[in-house]
C-alpha positions as a Markdown table, in Angstrom:
| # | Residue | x | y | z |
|---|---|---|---|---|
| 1 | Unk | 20.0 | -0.9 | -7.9 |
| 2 | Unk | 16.5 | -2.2 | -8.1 |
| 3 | Unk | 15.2 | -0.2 | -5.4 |
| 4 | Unk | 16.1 | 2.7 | -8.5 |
| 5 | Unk | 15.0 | 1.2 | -11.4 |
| 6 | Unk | 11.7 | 0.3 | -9.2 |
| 7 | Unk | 11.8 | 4.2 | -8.4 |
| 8 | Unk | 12.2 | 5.2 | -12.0 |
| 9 | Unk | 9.6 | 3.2 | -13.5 |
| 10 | Unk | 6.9 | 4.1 | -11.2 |
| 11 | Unk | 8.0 | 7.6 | -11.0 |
| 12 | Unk | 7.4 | 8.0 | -14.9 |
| 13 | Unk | 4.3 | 5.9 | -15.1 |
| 14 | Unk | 2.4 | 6.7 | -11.6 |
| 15 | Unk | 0.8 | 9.5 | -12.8 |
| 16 | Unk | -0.4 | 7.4 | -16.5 |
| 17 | Unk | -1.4 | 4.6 | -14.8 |
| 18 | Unk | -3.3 | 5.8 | -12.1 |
| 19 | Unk | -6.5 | 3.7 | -11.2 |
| 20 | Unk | -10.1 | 5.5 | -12.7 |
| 21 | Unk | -12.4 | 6.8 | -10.1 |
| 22 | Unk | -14.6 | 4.2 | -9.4 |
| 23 | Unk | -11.1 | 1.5 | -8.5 |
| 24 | Unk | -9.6 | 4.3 | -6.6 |
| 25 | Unk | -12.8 | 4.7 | -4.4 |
| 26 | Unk | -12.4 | 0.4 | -4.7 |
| 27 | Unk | -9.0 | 1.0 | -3.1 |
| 28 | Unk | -9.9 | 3.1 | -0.3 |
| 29 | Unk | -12.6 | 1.4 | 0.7 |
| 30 | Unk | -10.4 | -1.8 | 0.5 |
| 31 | Unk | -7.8 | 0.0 | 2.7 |
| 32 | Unk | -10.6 | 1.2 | 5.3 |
| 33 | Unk | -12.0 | -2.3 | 6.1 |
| 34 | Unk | -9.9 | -5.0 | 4.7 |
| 35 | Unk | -6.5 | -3.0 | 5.9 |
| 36 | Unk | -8.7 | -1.5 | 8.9 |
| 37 | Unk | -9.6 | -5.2 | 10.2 |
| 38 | Unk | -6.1 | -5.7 | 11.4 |
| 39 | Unk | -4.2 | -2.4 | 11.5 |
| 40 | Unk | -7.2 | -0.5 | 13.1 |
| 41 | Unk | -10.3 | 1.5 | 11.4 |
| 42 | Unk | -7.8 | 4.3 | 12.4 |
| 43 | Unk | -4.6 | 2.4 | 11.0 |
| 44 | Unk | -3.0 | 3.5 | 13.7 |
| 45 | Unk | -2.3 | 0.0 | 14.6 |
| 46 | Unk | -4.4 | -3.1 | 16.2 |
| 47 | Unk | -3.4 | -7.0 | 15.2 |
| 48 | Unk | -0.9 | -5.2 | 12.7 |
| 49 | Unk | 1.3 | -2.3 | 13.3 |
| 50 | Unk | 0.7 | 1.1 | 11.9 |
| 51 | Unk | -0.3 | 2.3 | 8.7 |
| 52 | Unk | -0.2 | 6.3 | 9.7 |
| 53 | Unk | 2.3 | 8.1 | 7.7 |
| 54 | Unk | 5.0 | 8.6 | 10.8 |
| 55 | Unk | 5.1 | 5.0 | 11.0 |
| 56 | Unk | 5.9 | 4.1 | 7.3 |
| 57 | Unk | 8.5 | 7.1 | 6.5 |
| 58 | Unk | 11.6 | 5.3 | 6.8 |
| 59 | Unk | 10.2 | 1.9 | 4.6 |
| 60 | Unk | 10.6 | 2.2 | 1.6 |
| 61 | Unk | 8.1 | 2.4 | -1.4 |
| 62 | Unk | 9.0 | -0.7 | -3.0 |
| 63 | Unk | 9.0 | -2.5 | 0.5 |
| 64 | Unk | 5.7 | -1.4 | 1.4 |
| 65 | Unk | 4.1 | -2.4 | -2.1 |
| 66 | Unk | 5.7 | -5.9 | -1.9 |
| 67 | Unk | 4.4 | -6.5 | 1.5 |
| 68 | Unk | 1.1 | -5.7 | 0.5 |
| 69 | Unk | 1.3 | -8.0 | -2.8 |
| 70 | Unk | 3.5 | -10.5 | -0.8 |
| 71 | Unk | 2.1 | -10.7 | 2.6 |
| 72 | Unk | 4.6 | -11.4 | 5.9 |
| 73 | Unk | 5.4 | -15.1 | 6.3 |
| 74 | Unk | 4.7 | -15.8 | 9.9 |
| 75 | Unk | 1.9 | -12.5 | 10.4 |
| 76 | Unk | -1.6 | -12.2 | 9.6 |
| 77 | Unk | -0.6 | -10.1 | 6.9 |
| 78 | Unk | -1.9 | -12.2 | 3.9 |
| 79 | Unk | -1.0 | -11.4 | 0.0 |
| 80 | Unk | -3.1 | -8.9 | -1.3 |
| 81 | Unk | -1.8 | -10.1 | -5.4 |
| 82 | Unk | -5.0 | -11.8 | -6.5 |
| 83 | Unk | -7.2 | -8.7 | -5.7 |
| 84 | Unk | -4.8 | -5.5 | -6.6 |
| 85 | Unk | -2.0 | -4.7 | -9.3 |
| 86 | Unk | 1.6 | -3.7 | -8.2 |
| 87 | Unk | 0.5 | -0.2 | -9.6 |
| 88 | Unk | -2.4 | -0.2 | -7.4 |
| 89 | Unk | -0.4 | -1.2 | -4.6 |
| 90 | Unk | 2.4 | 2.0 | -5.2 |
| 91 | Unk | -1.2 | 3.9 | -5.4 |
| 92 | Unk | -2.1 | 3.2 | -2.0 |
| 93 | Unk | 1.3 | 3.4 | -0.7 |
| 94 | Unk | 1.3 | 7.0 | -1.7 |
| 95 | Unk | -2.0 | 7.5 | -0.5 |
| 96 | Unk | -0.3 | 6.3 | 2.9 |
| 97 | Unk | 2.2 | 8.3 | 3.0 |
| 98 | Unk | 0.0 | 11.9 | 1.9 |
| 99 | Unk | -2.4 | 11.0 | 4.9 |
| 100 | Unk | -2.9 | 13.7 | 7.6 |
């Protein structure tokens, strides 16, 4: 049941709620080092596994954005919450998943 009112709510807002231009190019650059550091300038894996689209298909959405706010007790995966919003999160995770 939450995984489906998690999918409702961001399915109605994502598009409203998008980040502007300037945090979306914040994001992606956040993604490219901060994420690259330990899952690979690639993503396709290093200290942390991979971030490439084949690797995250069968996680789903809301699992992905709460690791990213939560962290992984016991990785190097730290909490990204202080510095990104759970929409921002959901944004990446789609970007994720679009990737070629």
């Amino acid at each position: 049941m939450k995984g489906l009112v998690f999918a409702l709510i961001f399915s109605v807002s994502a598009v409203a709620d998008e980040p502007g231009l300037q945090r979306q190019q914040e994001l992606k650059n956040m993604l490219a080092q901060d994420c690259g550091a330990c899952h690979g300038l690639t993503l396709k894996g290093g200290l942390g596994p991979s971030l490439l689209t084949d690797a995250l298909l069968n996680k789903s959405d809301e699992f992905l954005v709460q690791t990213i706010l939560e962290g992984r007790k016991g990785t190097a995966m730290p909490p990204w919450k202080p510095f990104i919003t759970e929409q921002e999160a959901f944004w990446l995770v789609q970007k994720l998943l679009k990737q070629q």
